[in-house]
PDBQT receptor file of N, H, CA, C and O in Angstrom, charges set to zero:
ATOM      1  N   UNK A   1      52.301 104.980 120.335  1.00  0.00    +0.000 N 
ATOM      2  CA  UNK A   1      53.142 106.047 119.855  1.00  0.00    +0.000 C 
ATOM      3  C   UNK A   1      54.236 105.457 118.965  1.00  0.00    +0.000 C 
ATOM      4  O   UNK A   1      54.671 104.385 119.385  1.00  0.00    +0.000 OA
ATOM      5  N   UNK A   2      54.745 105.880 117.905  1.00  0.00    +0.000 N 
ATOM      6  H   UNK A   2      54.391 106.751 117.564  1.00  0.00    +0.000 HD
ATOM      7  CA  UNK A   2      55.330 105.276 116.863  1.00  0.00    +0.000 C 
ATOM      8  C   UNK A   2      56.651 106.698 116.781  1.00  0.00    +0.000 C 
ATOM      9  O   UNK A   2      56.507 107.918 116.700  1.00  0.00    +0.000 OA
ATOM     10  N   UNK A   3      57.801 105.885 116.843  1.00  0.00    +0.000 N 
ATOM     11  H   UNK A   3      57.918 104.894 116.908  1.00  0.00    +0.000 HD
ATOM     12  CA  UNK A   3      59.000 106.623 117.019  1.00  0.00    +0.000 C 
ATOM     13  C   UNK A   3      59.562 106.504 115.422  1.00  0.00    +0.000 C 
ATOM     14  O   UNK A   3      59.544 105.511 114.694  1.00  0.00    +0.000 OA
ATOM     15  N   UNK A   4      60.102 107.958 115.117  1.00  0.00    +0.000 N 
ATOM     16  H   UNK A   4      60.117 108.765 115.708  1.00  0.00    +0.000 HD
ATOM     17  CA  UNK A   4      60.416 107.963 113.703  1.00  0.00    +0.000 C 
ATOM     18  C   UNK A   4      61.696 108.391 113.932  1.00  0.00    +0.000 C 
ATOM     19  O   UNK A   4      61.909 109.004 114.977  1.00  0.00    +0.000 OA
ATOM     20  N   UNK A   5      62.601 108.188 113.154  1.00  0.00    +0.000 N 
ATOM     21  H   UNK A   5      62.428 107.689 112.305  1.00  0.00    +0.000 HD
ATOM     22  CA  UNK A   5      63.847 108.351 112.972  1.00  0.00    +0.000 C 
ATOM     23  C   UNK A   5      64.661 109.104 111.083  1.00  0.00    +0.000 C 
ATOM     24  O   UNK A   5      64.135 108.943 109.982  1.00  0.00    +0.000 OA
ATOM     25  N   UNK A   6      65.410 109.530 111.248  1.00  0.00    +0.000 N 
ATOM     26  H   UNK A   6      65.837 109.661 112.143  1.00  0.00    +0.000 HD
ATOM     27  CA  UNK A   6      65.098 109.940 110.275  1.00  0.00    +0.000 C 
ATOM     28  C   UNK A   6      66.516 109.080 109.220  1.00  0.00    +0.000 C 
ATOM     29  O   UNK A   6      67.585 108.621 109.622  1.00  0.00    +0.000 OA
ATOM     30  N   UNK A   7      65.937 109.133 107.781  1.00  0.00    +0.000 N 
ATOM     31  H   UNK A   7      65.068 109.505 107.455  1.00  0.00    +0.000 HD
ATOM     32  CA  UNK A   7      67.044 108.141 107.551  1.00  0.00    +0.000 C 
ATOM     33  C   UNK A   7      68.269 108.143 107.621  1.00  0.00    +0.000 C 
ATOM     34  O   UNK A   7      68.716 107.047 107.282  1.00  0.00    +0.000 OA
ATOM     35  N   UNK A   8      69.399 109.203 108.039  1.00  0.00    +0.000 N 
ATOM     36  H   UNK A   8      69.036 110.093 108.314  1.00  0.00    +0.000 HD
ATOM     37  CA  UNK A   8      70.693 109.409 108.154  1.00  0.00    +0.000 C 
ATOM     38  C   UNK A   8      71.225 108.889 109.429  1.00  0.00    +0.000 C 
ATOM     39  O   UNK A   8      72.369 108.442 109.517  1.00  0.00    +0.000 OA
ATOM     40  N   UNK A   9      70.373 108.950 110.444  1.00  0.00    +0.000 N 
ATOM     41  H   UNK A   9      69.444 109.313 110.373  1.00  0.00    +0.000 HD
ATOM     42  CA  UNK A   9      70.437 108.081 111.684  1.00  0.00    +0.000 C 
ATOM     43  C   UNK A   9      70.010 106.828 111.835  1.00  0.00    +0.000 C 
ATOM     44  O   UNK A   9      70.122 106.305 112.944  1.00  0.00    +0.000 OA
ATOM     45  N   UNK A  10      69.332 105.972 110.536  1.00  0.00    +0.000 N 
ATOM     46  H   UNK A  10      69.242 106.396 109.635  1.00  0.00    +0.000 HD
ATOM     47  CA  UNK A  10      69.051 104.718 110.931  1.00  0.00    +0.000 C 
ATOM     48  C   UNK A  10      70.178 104.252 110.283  1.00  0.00    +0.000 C 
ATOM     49  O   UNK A  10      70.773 103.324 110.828  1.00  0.00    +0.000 OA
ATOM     50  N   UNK A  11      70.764 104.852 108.848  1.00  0.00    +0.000 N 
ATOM     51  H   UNK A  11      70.280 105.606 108.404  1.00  0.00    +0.000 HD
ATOM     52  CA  UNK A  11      71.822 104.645 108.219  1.00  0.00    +0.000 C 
ATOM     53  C   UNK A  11      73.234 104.334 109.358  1.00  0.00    +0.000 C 
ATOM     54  O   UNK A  11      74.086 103.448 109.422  1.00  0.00    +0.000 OA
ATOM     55  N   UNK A  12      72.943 105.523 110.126  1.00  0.00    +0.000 N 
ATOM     56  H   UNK A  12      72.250 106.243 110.073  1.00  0.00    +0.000 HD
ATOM     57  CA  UNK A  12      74.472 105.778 111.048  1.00  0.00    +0.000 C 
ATOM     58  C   UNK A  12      73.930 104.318 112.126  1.00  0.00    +0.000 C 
ATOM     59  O   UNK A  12      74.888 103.806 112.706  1.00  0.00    +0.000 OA
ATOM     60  N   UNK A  13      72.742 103.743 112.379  1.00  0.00    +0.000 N 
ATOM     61  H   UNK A  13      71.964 104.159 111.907  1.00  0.00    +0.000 HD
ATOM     62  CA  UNK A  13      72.870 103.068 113.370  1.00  0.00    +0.000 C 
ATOM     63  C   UNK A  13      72.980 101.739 112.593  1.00  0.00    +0.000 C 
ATOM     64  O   UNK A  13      73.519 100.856 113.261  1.00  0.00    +0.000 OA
ATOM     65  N   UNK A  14      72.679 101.448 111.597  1.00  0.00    +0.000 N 
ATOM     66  H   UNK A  14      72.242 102.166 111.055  1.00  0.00    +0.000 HD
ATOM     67  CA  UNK A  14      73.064 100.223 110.908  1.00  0.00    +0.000 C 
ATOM     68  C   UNK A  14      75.202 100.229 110.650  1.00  0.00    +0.000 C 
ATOM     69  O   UNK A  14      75.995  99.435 111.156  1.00  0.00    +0.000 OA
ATOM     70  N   UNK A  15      75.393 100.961 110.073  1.00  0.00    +0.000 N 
ATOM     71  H   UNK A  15      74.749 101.606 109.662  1.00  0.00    +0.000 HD
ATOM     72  CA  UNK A  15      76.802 101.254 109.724  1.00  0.00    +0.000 C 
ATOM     73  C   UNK A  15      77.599 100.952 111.140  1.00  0.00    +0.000 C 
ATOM     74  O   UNK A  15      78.660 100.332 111.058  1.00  0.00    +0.000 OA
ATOM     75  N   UNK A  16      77.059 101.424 112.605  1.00  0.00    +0.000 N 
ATOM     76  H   UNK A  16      76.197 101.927 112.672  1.00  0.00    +0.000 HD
ATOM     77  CA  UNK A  16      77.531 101.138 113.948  1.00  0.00    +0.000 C 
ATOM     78  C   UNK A  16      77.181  99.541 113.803  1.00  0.00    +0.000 C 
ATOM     79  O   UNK A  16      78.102  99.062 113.140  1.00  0.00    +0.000 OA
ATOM     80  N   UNK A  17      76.422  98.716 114.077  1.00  0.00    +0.000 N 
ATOM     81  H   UNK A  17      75.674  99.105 114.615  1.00  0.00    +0.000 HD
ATOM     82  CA  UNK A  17      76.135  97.550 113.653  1.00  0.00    +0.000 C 
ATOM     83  C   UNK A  17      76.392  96.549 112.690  1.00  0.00    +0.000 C 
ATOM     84  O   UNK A  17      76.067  95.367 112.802  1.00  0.00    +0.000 OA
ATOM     85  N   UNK A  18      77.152  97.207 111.480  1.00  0.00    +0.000 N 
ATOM     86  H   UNK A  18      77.417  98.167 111.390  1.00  0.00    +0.000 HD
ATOM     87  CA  UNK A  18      78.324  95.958 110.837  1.00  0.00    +0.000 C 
ATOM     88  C   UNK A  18      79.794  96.566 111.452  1.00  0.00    +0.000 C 
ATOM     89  O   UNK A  18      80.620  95.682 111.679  1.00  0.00    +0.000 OA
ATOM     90  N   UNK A  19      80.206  97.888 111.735  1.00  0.00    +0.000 N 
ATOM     91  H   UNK A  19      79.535  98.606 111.550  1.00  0.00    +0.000 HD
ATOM     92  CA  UNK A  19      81.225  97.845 112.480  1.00  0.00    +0.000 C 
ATOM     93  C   UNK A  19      81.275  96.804 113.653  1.00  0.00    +0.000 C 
ATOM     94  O   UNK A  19      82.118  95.915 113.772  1.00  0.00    +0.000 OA
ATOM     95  N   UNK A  20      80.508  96.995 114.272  1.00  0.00    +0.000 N 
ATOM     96  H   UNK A  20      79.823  97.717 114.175  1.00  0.00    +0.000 HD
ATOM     97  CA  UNK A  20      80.556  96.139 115.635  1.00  0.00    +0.000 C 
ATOM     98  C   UNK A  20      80.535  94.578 115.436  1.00  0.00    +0.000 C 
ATOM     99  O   UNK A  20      81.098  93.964 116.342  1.00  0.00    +0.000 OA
ATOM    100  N   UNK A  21      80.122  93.999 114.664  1.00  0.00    +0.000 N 
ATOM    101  H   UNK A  21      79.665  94.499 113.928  1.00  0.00    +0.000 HD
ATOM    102  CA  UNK A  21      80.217  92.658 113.909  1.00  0.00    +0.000 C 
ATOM    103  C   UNK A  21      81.093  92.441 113.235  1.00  0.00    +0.000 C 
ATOM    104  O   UNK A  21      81.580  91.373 113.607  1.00  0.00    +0.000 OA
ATOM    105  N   UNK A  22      81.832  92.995 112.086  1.00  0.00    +0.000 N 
ATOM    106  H   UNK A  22      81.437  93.863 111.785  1.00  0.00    +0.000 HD
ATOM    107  CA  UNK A  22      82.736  92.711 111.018  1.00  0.00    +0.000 C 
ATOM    108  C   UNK A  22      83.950  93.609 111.603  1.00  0.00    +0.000 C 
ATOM    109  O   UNK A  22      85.031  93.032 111.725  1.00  0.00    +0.000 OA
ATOM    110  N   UNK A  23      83.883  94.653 111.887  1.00  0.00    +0.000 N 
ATOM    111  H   UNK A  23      83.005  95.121 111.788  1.00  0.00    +0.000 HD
ATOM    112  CA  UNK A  23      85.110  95.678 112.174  1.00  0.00    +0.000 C 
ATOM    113  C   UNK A  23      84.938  96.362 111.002  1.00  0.00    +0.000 C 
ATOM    114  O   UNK A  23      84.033  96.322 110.168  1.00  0.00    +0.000 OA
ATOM    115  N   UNK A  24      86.269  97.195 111.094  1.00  0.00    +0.000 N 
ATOM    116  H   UNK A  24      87.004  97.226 111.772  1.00  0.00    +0.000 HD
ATOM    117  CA  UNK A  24      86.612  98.896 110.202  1.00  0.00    +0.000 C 
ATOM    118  C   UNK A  24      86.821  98.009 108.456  1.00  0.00    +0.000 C 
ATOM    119  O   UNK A  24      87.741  97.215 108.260  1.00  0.00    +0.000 OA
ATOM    120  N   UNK A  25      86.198  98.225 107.811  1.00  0.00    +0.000 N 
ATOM    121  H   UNK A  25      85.450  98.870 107.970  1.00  0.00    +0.000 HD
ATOM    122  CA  UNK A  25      86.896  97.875 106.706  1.00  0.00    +0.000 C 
ATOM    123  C   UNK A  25      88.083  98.099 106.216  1.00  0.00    +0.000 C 
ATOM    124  O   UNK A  25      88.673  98.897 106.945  1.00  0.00    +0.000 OA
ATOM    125  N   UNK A  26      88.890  97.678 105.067  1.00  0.00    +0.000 N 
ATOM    126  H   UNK A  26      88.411  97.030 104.474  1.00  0.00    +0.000 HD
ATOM    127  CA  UNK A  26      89.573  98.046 104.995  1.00  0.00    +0.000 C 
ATOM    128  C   UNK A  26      89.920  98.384 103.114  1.00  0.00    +0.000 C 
ATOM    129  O   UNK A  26      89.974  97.611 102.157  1.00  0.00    +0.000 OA
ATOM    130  N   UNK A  27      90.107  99.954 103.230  1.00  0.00    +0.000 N 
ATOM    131  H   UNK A  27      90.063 100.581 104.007  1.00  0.00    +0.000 HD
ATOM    132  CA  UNK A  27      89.793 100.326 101.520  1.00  0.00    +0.000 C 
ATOM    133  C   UNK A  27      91.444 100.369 101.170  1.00  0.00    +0.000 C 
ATOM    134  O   UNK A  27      91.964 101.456 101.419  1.00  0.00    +0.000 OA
ATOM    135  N   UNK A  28      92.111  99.586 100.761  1.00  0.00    +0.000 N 
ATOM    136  H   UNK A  28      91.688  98.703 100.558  1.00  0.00    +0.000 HD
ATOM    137  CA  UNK A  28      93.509  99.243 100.214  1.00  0.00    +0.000 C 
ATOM    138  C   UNK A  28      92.876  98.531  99.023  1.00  0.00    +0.000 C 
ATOM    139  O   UNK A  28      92.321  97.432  99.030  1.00  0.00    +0.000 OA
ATOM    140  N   UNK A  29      93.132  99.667  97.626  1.00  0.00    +0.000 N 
ATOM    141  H   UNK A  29      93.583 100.560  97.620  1.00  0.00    +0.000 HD
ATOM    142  CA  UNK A  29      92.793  98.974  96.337  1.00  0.00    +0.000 C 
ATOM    143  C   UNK A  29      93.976  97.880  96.355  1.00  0.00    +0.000 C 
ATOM    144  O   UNK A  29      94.939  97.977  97.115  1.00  0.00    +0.000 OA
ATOM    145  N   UNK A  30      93.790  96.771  95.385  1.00  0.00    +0.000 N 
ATOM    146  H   UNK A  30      93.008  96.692  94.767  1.00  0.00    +0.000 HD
ATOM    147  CA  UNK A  30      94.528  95.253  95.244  1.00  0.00    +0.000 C 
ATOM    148  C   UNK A  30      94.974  95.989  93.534  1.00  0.00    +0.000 C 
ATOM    149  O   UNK A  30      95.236  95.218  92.611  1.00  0.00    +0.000 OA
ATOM    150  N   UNK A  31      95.002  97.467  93.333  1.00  0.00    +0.000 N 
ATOM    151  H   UNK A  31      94.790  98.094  94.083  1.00  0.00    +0.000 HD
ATOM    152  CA  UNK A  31      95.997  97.363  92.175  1.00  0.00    +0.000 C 
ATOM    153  C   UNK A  31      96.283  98.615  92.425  1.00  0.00    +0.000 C 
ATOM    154  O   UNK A  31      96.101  99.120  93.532  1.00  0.00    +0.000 OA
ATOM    155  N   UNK A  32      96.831  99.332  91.269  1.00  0.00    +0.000 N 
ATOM    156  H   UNK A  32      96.980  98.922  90.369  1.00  0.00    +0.000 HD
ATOM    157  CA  UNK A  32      97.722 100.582  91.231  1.00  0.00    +0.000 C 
ATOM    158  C   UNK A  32      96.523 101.653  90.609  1.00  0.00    +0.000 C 
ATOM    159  O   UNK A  32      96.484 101.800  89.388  1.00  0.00    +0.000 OA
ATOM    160  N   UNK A  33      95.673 102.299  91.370  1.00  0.00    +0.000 N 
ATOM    161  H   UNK A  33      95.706 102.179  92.362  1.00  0.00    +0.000 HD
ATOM    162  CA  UNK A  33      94.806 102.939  90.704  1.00  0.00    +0.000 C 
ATOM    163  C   UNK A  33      95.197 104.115  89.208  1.00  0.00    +0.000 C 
ATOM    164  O   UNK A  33      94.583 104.375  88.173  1.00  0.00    +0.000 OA
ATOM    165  N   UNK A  34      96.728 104.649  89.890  1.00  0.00    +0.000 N 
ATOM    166  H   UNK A  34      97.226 104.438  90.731  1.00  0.00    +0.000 HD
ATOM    167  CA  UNK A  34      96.686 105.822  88.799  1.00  0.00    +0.000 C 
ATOM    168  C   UNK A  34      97.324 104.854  87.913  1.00  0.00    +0.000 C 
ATOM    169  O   UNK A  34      97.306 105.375  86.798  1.00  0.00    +0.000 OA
ATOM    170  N   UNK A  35      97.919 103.623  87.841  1.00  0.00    +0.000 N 
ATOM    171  H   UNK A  35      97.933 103.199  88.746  1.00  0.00    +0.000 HD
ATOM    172  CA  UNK A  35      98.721 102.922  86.710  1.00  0.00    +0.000 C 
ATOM    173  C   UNK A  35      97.211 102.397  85.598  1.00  0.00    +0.000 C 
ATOM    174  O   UNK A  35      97.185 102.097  84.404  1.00  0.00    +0.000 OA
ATOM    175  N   UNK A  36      96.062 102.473  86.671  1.00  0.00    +0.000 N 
ATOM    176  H   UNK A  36      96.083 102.717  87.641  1.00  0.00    +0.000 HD
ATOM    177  CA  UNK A  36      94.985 101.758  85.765  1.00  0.00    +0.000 C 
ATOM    178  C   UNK A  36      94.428 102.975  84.910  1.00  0.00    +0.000 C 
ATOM    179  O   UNK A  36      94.177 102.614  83.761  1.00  0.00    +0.000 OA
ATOM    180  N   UNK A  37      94.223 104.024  85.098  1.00  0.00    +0.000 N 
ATOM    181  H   UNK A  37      94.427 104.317  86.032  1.00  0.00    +0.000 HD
ATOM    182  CA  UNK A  37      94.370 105.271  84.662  1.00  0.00    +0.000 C 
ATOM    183  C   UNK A  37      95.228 105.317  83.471  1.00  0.00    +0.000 C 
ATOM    184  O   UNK A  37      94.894 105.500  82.300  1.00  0.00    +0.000 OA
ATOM    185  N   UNK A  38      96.260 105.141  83.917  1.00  0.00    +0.000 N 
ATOM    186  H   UNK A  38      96.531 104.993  84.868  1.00  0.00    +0.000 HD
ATOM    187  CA  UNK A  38      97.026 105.802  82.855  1.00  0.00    +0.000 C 
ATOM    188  C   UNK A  38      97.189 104.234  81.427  1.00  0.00    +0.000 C 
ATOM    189  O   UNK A  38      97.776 104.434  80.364  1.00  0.00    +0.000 OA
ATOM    190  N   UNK A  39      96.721 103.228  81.682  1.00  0.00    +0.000 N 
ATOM    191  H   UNK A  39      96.244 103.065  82.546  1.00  0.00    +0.000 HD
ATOM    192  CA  UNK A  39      96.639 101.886  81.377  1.00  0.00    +0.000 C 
ATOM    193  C   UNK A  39      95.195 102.032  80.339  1.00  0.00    +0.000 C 
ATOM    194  O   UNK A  39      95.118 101.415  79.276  1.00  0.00    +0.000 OA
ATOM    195  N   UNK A  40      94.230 102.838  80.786  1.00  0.00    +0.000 N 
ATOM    196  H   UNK A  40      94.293 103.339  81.649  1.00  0.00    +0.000 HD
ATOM    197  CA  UNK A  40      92.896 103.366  80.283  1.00  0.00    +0.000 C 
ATOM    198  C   UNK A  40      93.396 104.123  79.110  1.00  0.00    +0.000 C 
ATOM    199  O   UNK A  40      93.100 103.786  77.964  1.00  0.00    +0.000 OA
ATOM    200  N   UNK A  41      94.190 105.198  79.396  1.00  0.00    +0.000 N 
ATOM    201  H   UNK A  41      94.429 105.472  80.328  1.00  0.00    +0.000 HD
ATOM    202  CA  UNK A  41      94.211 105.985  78.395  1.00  0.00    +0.000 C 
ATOM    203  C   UNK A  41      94.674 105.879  77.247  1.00  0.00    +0.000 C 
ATOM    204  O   UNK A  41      94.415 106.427  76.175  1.00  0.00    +0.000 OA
ATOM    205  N   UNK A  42      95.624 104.866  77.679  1.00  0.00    +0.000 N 
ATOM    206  H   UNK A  42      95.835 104.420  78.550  1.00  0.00    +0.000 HD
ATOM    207  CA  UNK A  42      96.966 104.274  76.408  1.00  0.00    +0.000 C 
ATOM    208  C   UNK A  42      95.741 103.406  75.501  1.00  0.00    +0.000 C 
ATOM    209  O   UNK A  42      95.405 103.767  74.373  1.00  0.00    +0.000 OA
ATOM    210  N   UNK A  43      95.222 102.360  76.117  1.00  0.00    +0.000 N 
ATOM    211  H   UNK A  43      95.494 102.068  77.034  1.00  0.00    +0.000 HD
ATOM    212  CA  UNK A  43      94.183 101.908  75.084  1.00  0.00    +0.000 C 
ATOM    213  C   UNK A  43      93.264 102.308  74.606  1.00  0.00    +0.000 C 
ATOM    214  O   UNK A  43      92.415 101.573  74.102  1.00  0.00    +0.000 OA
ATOM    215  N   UNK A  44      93.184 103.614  74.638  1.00  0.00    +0.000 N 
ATOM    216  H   UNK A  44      93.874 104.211  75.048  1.00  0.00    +0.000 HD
ATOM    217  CA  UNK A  44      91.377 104.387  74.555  1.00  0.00    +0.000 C 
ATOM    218  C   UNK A  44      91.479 104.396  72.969  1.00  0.00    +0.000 C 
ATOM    219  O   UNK A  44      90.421 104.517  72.352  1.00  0.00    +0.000 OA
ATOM    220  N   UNK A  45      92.759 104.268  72.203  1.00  0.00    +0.000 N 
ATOM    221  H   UNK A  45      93.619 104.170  72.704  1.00  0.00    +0.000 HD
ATOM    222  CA  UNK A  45      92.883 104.516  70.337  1.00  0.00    +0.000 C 
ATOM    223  C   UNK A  45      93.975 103.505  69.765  1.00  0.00    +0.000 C 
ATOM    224  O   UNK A  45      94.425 103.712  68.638  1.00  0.00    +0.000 OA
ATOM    225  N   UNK A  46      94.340 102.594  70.393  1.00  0.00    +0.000 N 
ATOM    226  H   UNK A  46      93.974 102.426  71.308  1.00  0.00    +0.000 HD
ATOM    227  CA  UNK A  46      95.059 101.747  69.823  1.00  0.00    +0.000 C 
ATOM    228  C   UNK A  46      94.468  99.758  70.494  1.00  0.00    +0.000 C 
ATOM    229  O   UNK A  46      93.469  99.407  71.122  1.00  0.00    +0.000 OA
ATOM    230  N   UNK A  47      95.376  99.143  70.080  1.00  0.00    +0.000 N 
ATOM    231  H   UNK A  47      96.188  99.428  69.570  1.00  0.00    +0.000 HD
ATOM    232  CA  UNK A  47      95.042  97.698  70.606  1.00  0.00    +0.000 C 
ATOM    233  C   UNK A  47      95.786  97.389  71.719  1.00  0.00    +0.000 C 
ATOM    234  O   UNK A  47      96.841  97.885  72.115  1.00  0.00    +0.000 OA
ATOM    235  N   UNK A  48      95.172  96.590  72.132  1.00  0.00    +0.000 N 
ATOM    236  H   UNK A  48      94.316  96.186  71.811  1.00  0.00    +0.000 HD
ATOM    237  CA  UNK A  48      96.079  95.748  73.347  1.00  0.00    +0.000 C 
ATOM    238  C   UNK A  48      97.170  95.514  73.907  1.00  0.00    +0.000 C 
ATOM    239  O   UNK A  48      97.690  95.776  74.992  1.00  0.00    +0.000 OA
ATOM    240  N   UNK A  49      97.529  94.787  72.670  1.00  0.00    +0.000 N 
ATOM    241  H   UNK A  49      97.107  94.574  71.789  1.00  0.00    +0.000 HD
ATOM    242  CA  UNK A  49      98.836  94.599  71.852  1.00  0.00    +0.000 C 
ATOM    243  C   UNK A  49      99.333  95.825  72.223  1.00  0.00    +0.000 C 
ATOM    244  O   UNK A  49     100.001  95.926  73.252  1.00  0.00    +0.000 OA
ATOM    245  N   UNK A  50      99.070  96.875  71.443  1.00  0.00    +0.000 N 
ATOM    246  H   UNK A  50      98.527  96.793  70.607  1.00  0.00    +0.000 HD
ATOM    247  CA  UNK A  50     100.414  97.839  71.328  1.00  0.00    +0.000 C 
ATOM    248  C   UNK A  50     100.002  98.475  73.287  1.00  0.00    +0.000 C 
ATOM    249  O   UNK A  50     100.810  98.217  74.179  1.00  0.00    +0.000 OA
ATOM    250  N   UNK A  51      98.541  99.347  73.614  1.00  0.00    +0.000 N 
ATOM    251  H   UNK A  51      97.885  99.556  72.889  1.00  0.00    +0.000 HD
ATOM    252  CA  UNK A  51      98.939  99.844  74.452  1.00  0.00    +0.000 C 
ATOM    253  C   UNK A  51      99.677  99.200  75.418  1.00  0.00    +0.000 C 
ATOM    254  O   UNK A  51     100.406  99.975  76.037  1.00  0.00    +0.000 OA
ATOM    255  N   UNK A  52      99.738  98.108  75.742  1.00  0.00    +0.000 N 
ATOM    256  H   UNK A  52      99.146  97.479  75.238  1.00  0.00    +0.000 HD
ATOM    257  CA  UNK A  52     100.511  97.122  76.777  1.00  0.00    +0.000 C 
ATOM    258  C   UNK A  52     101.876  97.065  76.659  1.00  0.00    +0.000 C 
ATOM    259  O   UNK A  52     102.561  96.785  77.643  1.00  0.00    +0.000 OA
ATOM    260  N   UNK A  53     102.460  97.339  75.378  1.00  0.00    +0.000 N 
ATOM    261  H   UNK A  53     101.904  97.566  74.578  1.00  0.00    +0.000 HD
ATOM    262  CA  UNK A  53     103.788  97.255  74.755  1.00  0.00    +0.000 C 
ATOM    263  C   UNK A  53     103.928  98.468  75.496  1.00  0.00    +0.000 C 
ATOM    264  O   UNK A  53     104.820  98.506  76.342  1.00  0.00    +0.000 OA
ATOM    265  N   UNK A  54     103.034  99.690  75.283  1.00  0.00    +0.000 N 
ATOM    266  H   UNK A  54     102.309  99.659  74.596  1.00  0.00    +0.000 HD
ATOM    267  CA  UNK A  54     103.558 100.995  75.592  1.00  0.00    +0.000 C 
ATOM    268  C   UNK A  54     103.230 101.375  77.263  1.00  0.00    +0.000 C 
ATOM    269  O   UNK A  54     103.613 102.290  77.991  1.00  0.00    +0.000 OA
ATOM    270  N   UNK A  55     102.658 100.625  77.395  1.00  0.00    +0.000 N 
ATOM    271  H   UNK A  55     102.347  99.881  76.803  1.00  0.00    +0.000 HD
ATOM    272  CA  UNK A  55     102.652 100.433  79.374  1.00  0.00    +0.000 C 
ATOM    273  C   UNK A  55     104.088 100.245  79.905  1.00  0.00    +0.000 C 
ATOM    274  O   UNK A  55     104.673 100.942  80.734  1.00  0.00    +0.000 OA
ATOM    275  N   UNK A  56     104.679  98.777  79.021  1.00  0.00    +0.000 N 
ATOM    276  H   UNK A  56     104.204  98.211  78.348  1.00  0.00    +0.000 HD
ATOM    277  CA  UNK A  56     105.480  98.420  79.397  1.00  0.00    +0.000 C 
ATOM    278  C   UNK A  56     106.566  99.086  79.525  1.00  0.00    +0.000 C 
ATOM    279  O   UNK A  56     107.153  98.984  80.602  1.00  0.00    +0.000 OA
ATOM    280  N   UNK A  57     107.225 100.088  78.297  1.00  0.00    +0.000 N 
ATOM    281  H   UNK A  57     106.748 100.171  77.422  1.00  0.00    +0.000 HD
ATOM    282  CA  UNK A  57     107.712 100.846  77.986  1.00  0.00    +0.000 C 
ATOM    283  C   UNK A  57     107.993 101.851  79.076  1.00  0.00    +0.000 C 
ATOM    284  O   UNK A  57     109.043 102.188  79.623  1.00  0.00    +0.000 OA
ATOM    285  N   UNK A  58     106.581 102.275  79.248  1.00  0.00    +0.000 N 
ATOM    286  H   UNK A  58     105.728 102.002  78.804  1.00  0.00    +0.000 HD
ATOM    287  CA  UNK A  58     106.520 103.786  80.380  1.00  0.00    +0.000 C 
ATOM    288  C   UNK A  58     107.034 103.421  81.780  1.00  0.00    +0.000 C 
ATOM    289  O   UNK A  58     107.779 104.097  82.490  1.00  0.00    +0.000 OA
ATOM    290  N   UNK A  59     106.436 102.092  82.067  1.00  0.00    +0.000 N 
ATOM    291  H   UNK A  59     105.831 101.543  81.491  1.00  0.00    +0.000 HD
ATOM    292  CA  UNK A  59     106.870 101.408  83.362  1.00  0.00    +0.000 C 
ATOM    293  C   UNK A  59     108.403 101.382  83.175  1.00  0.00    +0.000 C 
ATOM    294  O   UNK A  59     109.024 102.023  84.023  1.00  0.00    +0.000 OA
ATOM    295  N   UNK A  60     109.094 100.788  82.265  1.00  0.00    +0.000 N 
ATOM    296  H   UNK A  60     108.590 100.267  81.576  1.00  0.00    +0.000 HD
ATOM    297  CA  UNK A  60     110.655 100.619  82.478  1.00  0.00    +0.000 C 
ATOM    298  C   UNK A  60     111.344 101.950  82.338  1.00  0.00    +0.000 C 
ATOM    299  O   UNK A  60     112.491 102.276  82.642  1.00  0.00    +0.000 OA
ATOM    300  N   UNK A  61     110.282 102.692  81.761  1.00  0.00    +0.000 N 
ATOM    301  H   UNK A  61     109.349 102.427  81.514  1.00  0.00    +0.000 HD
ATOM    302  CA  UNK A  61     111.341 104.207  81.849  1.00  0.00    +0.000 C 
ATOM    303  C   UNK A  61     111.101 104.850  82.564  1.00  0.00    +0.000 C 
ATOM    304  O   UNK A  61     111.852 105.820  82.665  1.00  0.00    +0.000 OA
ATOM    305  N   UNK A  62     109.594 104.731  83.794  1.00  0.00    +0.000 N 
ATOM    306  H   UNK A  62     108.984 103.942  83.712  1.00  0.00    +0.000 HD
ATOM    307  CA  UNK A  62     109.791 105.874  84.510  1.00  0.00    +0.000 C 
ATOM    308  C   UNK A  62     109.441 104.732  85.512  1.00  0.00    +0.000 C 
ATOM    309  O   UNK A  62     108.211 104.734  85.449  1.00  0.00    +0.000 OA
ATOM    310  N   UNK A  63     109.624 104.216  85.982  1.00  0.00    +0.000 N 
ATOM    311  H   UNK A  63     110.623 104.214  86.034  1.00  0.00    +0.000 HD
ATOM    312  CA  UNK A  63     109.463 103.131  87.378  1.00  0.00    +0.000 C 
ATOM    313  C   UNK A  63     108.605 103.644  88.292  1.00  0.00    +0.000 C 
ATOM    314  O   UNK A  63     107.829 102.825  88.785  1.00  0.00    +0.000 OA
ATOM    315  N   UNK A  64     108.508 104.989  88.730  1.00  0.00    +0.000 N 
ATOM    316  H   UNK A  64     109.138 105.655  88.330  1.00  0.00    +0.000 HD
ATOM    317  CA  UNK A  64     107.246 105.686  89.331  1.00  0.00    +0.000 C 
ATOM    318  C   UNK A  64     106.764 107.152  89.208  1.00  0.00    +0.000 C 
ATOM    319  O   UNK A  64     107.205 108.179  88.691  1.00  0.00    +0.000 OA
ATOM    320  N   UNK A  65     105.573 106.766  89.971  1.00  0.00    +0.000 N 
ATOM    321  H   UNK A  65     105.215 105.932  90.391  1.00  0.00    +0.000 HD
ATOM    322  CA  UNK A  65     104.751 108.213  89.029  1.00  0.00    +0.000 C 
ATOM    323  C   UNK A  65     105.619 109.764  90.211  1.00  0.00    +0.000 C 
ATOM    324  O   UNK A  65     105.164 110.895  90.385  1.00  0.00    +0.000 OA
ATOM    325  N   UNK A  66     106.467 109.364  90.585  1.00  0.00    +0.000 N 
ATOM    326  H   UNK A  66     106.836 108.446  90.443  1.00  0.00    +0.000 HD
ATOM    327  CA  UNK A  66     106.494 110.721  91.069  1.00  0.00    +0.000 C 
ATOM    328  C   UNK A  66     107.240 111.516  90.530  1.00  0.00    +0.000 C 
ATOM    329  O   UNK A  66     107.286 112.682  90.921  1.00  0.00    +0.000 OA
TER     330      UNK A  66
């Protein structure tokens, strides 16, 4: 007799099985997601050079996004 499982439960029993070995991961991006965003947009029509000038700019004038 051949036991079938279906794939959302072999998924959930593998996923129990690096928890139990490695632990909870941990999703803390290592940068500023909306600064990379807004870092994207500034260069999407100019150079480097300038959007970075104008990063810099936005950063010293508005220190945070709230």
């Amino acid at each position: 007799m051949t036991i079938s499982i279906t794939p959302s439960t072999h998924l959930a029993r593998i996923y129990e099985l690096l928890i139990d070995t490695y632990g909870e991961p941990e999703n803390k991006p290592d940068y500023d997601p909306l600064g990379g965003l807004v870092g994207t947009i500034l260069s999407q029509h100019t150079s480097d050079i300038n959007s970075g000038r104008a990063y810099q700019q936005l950063v010293a004038t508005l220190p945070t996004w709230e």
